[in-house]
C-alpha positions in Angstrom: 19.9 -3.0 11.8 18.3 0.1 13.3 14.8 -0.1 12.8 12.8 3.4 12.8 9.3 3.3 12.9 7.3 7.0 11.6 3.9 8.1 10.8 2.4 10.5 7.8 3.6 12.6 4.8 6.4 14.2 7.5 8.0 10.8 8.1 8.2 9.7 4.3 9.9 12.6 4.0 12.1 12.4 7.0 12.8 8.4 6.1 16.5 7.6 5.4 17.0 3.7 4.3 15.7 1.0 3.0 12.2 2.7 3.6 8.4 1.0 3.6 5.5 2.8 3.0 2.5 1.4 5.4 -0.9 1.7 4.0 -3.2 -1.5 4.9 -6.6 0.0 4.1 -5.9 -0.1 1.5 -3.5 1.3 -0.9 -1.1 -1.2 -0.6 -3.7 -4.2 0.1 -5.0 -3.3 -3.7 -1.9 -2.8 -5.1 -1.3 -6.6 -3.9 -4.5 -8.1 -5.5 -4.3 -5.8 -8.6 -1.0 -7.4 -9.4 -2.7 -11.1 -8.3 -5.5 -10.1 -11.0 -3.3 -10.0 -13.6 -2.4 -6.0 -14.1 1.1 -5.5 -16.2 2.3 -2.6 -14.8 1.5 -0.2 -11.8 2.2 3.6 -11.2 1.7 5.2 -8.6 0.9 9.6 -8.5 -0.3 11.7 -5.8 -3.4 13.6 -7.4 -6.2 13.3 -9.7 -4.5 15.9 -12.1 -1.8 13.3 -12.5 -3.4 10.4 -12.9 -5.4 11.8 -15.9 -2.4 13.7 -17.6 -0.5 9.9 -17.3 -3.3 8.5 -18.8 -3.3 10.8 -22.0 0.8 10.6 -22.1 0.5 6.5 -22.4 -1.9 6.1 -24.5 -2.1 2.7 -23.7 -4.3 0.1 -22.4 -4.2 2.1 -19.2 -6.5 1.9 -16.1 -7.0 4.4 -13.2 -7.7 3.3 -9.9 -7.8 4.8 -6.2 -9.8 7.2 -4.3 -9.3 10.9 -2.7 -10.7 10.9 1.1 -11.9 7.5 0.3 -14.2 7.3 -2.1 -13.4 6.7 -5.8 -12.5 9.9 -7.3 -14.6 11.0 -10.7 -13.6 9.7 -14.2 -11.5 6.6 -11.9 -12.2 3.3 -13.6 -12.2 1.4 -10.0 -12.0 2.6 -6.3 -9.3 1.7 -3.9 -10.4 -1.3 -3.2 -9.4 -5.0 -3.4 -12.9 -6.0 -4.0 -12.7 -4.3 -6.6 -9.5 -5.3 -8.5 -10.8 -8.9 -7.5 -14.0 -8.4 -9.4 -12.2 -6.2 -12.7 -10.7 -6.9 -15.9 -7.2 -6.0 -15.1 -5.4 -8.3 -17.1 -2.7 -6.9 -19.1 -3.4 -3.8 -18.3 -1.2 -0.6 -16.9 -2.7 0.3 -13.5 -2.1 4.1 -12.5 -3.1 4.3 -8.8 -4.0 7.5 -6.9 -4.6 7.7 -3.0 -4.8 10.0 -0.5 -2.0 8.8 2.1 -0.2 5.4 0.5 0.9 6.5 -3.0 1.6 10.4 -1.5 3.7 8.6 0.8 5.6 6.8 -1.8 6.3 9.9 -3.8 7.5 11.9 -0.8 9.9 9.3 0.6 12.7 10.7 -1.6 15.7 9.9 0.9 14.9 6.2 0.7 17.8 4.3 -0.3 15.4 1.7 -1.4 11.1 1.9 -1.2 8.6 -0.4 -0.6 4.9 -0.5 0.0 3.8 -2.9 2.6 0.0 -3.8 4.2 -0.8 -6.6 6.4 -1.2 -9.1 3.3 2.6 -9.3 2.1 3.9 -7.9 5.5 5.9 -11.2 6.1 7.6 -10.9 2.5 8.4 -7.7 3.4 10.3 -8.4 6.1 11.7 -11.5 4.4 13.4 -9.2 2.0 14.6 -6.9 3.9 16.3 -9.4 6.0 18.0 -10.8 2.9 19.5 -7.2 2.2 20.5 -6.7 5.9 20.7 -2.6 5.6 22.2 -0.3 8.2 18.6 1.1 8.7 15.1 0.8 7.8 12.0 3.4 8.5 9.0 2.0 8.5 6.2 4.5 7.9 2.4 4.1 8.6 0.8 6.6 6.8 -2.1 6.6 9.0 -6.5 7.7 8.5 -5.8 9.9 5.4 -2.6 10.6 5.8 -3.3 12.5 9.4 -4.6 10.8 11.8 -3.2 7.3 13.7 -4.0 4.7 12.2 -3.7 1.0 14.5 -3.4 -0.8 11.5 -0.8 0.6 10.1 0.7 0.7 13.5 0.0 -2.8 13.9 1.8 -3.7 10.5 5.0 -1.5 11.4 5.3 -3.2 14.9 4.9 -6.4 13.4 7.5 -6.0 10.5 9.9 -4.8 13.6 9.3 -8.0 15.4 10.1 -10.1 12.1 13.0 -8.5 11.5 14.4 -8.3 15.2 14.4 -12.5 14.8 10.9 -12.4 16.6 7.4 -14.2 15.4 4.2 -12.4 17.2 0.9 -14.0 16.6 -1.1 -10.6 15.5 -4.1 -12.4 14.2 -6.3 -11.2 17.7 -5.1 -7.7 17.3 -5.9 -7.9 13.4 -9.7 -9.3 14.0 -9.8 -6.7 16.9 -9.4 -3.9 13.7 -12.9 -4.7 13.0 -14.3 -3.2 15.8 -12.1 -0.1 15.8 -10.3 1.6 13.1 -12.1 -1.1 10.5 -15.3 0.0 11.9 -16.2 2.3 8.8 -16.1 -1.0 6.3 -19.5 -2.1 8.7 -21.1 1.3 7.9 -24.3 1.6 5.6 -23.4 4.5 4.2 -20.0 3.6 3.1 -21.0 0.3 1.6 -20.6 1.8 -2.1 -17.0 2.7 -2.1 -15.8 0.7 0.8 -17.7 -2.7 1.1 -16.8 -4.9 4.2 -15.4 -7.5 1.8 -12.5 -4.5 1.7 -11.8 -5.4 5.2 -11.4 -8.7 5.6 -9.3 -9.0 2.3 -6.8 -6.2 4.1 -6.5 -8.3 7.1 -5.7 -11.5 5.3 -2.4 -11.6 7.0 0.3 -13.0 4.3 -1.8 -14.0 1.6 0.9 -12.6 -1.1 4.7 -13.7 -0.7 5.5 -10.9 -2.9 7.2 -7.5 -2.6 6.1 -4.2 -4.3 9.4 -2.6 -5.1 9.1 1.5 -5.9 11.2 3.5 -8.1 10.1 7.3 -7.8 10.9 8.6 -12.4 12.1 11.6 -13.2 8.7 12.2 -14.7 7.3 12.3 -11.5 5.5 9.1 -10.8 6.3 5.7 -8.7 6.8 2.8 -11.0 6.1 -0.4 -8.7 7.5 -3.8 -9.7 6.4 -6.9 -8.4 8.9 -8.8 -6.5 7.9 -12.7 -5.8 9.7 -13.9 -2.8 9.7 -17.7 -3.6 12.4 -17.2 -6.3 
């Protein structure tokens, strides 16, 4: 298995594979407890614009959630935050979900021979199904601070899905606590308490919490449809 591990819009374009998409704070960490709150369906776009003109075409009991450079983006029923889908009445409901690095990412990795979204909390079930469909390759993409900038979390969650499926089993939990001091810092800050509360962070680092998968299928209409994928089936 060769395992390729790239960062930003460039690599989910460049991935080839079975390809994950790394966002741990928090695309993917909401995605997880959206579906553990109940939601029915969940598609992902890459802008506003999008998200709105999906709305109109469903017509259905639909929801948007997400954020653009963080914080929740006008006429959004929820942020991009796990507090959030935690707290909301999401049952039954179509989630469309708009972010500035993890669902851009999904939509860009178009040479993946099969997509997934990954953070920290279903990191192990990641790796637990990839190793049951033993491909040639797998890229592993952390998206990274808005979709530019490093991001140790996402680094973190790449190396760690490496190690899991090279047949190794780190302890990561120092190096996830350690998040709170550095890139995690900005959940601790007073003025970003409205959009990104420090409950945000310690649900994102809840290493393993779902044994699911979140399985993507870019549509021809443009959007990501993500399925759930339990691993103890």
């Amino acid at each position: 298995m060769d395992i390729t591990i790239k960062e930003f819009i460039k690599g989910a374009q460049e991935a080839q594979g079975v390809t994950v998409i790394i966002d741990v704070f928090r695309a993917f960490s909401t995605a997880c407890y959206a579906f553990d709150n109940g939601i029915s369906r969940l598609l992902a776009v890459a802008t506003p614009a999008e998200a709105f003109a999906l709305r109109d075409k469903l017509k259905a009991d639909v929801i948007i959630a997400g954020e653009q450079d963080e914080k929740i983006s006008p006429g959004f029923d929820y942020g991009n935050s796990p507090t959030e889908m935690l707290t909301g009445k999401l049952a039954g409901k179509t989630m469309i979900h708009c972010t500035t690095a993890g669902t851009r990412g999904l939509l860009n990795a178009t040479g993946a021979t099969e997509l997934i979204g990954a953070g920290l909390v279903n990191a192990g079930a990641v790796a637990s199904y990839i190793s049951t469909l033993n491909p040639p390759k797998v890229t592993l993409v952390a998206m990274g601070y808005r979709a530019t900038e490093r991001a140790r979390e996402d680094m973190l969650c790449a190396q760690y899905i490496a190690d899991l499926l090279q047949g190794k089993d780190p302890d990561i939990s120092d190096e996830a606590e350690a998040l709170r001091t550095g890139s995690g810092s900005r959940f601790f800050r007073h003025e970003n308490l409205g959009f990104s509360p420090p409950t945000d962070f310690f649900l994102c680092t809840d290493l393993n919490r779902f044994n699911y998968v979140l399985r993507a299928v870019i549509t021809t209409a443009g959007y990501a449809e993500i399925l759930r994928f339990d691993m103890d089936h």
